[in-house]
RORO-233439 format. One line per 5 residues: number of its first residue (from 1); their letters; for each residue x, y, z negated of C-alpha. Coordinates in Angstrom, 2 decimals, decimal comma, m for minus. Example, Ala and Ser with C-alpha at 12.3 -4.5 7.8 and 13.67 -1.06 7.14 Angstrom:
BEGIN
1 = as = 12,30:m4,50:m7,80 | 13,67:m1,06:m7,14
This chain:
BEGIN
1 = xxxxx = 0,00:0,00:0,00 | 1,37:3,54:0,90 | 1,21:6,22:m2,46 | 1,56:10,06:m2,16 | 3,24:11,48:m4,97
6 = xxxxx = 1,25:14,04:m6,81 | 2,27:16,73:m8,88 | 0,65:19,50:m10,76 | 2,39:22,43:m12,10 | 0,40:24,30:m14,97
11 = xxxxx = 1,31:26,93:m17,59 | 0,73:24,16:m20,02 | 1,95:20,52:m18,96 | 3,12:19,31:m15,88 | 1,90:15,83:m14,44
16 = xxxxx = 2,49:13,85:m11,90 | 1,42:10,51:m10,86 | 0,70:8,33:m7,56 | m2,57:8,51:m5,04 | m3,55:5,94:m2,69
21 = xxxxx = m5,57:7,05:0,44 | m8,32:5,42:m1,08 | m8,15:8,54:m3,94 | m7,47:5,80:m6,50 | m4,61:7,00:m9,17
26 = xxxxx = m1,65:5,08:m10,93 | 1,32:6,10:m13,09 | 0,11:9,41:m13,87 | 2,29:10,98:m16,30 | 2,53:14,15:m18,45
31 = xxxxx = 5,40:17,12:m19,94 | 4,30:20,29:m21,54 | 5,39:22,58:m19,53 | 8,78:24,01:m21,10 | 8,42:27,73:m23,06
36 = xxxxx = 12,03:28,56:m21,15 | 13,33:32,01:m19,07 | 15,38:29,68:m16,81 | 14,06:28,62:m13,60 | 16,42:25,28:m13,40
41 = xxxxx = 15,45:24,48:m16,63 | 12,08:24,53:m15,58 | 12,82:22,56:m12,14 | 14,97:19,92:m14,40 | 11,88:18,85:m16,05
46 = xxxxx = 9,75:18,46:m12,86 | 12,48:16,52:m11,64 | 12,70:14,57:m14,51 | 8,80:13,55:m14,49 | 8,64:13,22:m11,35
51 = xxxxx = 11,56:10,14:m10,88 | 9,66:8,71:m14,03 | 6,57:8,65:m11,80 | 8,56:7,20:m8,53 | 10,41:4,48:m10,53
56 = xxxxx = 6,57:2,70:m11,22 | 5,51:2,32:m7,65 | 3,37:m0,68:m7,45 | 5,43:m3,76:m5,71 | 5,30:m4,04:m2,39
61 = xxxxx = 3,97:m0,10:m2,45 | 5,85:3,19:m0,94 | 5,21:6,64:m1,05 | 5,31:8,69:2,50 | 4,14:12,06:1,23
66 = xxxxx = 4,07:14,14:m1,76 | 1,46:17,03:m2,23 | 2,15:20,03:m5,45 | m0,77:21,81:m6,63 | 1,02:25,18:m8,23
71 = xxxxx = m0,26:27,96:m9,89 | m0,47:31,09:m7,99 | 0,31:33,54:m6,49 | 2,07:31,99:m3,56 | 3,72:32,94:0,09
76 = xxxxx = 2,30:30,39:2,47 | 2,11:26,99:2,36 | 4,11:27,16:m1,22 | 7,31:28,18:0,15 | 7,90:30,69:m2,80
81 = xxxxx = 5,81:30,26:m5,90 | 5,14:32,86:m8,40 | 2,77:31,55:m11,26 | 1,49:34,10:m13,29 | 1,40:31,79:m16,29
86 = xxxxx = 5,12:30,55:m16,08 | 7,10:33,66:m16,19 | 10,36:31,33:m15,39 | 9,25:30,75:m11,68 | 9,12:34,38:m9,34
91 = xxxxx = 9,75:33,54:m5,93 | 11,29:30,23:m6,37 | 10,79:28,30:m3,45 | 9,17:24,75:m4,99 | 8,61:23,20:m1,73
96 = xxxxx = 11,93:23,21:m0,21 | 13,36:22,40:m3,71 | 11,11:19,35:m4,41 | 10,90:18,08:m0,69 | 14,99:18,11:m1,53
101 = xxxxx = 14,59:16,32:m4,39 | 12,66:13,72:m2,83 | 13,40:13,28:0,55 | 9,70:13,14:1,09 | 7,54:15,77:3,41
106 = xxxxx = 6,10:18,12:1,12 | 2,77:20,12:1,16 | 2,20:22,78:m1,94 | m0,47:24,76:m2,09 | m2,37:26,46:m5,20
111 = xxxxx = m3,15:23,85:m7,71 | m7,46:25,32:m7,58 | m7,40:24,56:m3,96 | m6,18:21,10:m4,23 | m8,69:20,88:m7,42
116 = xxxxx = m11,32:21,99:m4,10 | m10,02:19,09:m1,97 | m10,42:16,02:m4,85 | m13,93:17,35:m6,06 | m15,08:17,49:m2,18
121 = xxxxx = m13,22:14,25:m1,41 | m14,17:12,50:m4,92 | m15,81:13,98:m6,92 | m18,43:16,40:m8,00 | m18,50:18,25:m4,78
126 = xxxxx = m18,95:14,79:m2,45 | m20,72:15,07:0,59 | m21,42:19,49:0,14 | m19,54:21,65:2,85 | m19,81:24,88:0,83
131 = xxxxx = m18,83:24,41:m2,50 | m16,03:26,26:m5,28 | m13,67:24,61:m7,56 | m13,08:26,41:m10,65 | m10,07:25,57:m13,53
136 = xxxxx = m10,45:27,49:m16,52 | m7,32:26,79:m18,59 | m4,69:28,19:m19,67 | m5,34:30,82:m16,72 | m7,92:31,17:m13,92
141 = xxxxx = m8,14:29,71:m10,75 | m10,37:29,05:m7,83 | m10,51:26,92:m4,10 | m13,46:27,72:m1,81 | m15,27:25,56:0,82
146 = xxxxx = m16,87:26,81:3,49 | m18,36:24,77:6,03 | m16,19:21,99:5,09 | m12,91:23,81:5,38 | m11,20:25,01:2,79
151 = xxxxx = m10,11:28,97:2,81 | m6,97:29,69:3,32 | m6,89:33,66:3,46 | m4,69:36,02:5,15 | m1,70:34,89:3,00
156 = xxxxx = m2,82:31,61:1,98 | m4,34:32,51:m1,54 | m8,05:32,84:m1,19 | m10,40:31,86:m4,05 | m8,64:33,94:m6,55
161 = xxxxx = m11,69:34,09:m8,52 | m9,84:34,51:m12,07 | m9,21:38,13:m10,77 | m12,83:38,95:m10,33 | m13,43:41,84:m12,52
166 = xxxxx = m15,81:40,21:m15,51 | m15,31:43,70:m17,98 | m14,48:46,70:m16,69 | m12,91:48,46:m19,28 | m11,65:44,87:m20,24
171 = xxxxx = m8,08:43,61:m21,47 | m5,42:44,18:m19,28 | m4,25:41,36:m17,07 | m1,08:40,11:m15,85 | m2,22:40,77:m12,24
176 = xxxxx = m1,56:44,60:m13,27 | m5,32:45,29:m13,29 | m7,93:45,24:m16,05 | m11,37:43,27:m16,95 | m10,09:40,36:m14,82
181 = xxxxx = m11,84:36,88:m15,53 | m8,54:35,84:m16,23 | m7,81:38,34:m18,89 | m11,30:37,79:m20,29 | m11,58:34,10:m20,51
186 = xxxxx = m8,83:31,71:m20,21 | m6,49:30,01:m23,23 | m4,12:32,59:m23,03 | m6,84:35,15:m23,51 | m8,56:33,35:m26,03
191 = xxxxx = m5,57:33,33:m28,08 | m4,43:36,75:m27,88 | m8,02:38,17:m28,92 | m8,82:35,84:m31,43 | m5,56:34,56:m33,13
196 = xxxxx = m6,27:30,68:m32,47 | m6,18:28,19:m29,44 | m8,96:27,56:m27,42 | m9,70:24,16:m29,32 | m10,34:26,18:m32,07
201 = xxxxx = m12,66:29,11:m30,87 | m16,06:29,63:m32,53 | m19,66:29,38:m30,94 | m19,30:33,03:m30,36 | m16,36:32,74:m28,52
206 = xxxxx = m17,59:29,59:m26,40 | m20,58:31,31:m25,43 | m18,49:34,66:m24,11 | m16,48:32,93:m22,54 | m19,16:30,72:m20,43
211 = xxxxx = m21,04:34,09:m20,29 | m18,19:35,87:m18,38 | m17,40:32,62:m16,03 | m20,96:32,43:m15,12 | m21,21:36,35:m14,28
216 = xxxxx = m18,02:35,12:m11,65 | m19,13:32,71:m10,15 | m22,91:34,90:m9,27 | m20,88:37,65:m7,84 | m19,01:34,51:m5,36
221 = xxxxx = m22,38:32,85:m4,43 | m24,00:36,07:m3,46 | m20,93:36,21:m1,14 | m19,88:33,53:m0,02 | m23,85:31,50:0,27
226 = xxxxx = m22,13:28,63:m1,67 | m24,78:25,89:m3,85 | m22,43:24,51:m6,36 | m19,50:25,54:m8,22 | m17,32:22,50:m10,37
231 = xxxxx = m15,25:23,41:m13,05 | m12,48:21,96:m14,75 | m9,44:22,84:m17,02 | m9,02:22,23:m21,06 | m10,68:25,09:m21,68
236 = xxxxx = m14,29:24,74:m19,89 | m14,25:20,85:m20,51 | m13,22:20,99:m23,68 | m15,98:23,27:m24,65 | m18,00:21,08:m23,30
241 = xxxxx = m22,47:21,46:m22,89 | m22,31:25,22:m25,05 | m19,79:26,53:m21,86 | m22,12:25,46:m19,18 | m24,97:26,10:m20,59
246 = xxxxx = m23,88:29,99:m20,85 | m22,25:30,02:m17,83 | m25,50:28,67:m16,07 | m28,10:30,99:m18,33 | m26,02:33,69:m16,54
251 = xxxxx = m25,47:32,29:m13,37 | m29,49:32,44:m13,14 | m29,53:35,61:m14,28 | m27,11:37,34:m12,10 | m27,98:35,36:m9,01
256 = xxxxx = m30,99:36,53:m7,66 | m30,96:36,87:m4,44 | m33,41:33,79:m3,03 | m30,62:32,20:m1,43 | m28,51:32,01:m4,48
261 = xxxxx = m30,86:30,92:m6,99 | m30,40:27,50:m6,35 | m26,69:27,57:m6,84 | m25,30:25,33:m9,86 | m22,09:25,23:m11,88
266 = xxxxx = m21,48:21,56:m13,50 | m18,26:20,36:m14,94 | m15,52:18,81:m12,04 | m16,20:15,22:m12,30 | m12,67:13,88:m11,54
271 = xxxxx = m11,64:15,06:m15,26 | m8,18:15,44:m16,27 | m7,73:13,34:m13,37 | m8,84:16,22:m10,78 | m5,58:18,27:m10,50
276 = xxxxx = m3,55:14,98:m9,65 | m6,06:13,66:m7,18 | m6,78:16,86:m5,64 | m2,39:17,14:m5,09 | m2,91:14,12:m3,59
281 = xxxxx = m5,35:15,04:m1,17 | m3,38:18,01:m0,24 | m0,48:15,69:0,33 | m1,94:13,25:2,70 | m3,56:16,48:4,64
286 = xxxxx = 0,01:18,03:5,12 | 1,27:14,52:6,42 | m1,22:14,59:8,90 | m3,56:11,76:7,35 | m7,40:11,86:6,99
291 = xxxxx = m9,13:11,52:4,11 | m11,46:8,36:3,87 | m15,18:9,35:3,75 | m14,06:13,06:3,24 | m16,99:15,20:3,77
């Protein structure tokens, strides 16, 4: 059986594990994501998880492809990564560096996007050609659908939706504006406003921060004429019913144009899994494979 390796940078862990073509996942593995000012330190440790990953590929299996789902911002097609939440990487150019490291043909793109790809090709999003991905964690990101292709954007970074301005007069964010989603709502947020992780907010705090996702995502429907939005990330999942609850009692009261009244946000149903299975995706894609029963 042929594998793509899968990665997924985040401002909290990094994982990386195996994907079959079939979307099926094996020898996923996890790091935090070092607290470190040095850029090879950082790459050491992706390294390091990632020949962990490549020394438990199933007998008789091989892996032709590998697919990174980053943080953002990016240039195109990954070449130079800047993640807002890991202040070690500006400009450092992951794909060349990894497809080095591996000797494998490498596709990196921003890790909501490929979250996009695995709920449309697995997951919550099956079988709908105009759908968002959301990860609320320890920042803010979106991937967008439309018509069964995902967007792309001038510079390859559309679905920024964590820089959607929730608050006007809001925190400031590291995007150098203020009120951002991102700023408003994500782990880092929630710790800097209330003094405590995210896995330790209060109702009050679960319910804002639904609140503000949900008055996002109306804005993007009325746009962009999309029916469901899937979330994932520690954050939203780990706050589990109370977060989409709020985020749909605003949805549905934001939304109300006719067409948009119908749209839903549920959580991502690949899980934790989502952001491995979605680099996946993105991997077989950029080595020129179709996905199986992809809508």
């Amino acid at each position: 059986m042929e594998w793509c390796l899968a990665v997924d940078v985040g401002g909290t862990k990094l994982a990386a594990g195996l994907v079959a073509e079939t979307g099926a996942l094996a020898a996923a593995r996890s790091v935090p994501t070092p607290d470190t000012a040095d850029p090879e330190v950082l790459f050491g440790v992706l390294s390091g998880l990632v020949g962990e990953v490549m020394a438990e590929i199933p007998a008789g299996g091989a892996v032709s492809a590998c697919g990174v789902g980053c943080g953002g911002p990016m240039t195109p097609r990954g070449e130079a990564v800047s993640p807002l939440n890991i202040p070690a990487w500006r400009d450092f150019p992951l794909r060349a560096r990894l497809q080095e490291a591996t000797g494998l043909p490498t596709a990196v793109d921003n890790d909501a996007k490929a979250l996009a790809l695995g709920e449309g090709w697995r997951g919550a999003a099956r079988g709908r050609r105009d759908f968002m991905a959301m990860v609320v964690s320890t920042g803010v990101g979106g991937g967008i659908v439309l018509d069964g292709r995902l967007l792309q954007g001038a510079t390859g970074n559309a679905g920024h939706v964590g820089h959607v301005i929730v608050e006007p007069d809001g925190r400031p964010c590291a995007c150098g504006a203020s009120g951002c989603l991102e700023a408003e709502a994500s782990g880092t947020a929630i710790a800097a406003t209330t003094g405590r992780p995210a896995a330790e907010a209060t109702p009050a705090v679960v319910e804002r921060t639904g609140t503000l996702v949900g008055r996002a995502v109306a804005s993007v429907v009325a746009l962009l004429d999309l029916e469901l939005v899937a979330v994932a990330g520690a954050v939203a999942l780990g706050f589990g019913a109370p977060f989409f609850d709020a985020a749909g009692r605003e949805l549905q009261a934001r939304a109300r144009l006719d067409y948009a009244r119908s749209a839903l946000i549920v959580p991502a149903a690949l899980g934790p899994a989502g952001g491995l299975v979605g680099a996946g995706a993105l991997g077989w894609l950029g080595s020129g494979r179709d996905l199986p029963e992809r809508a």
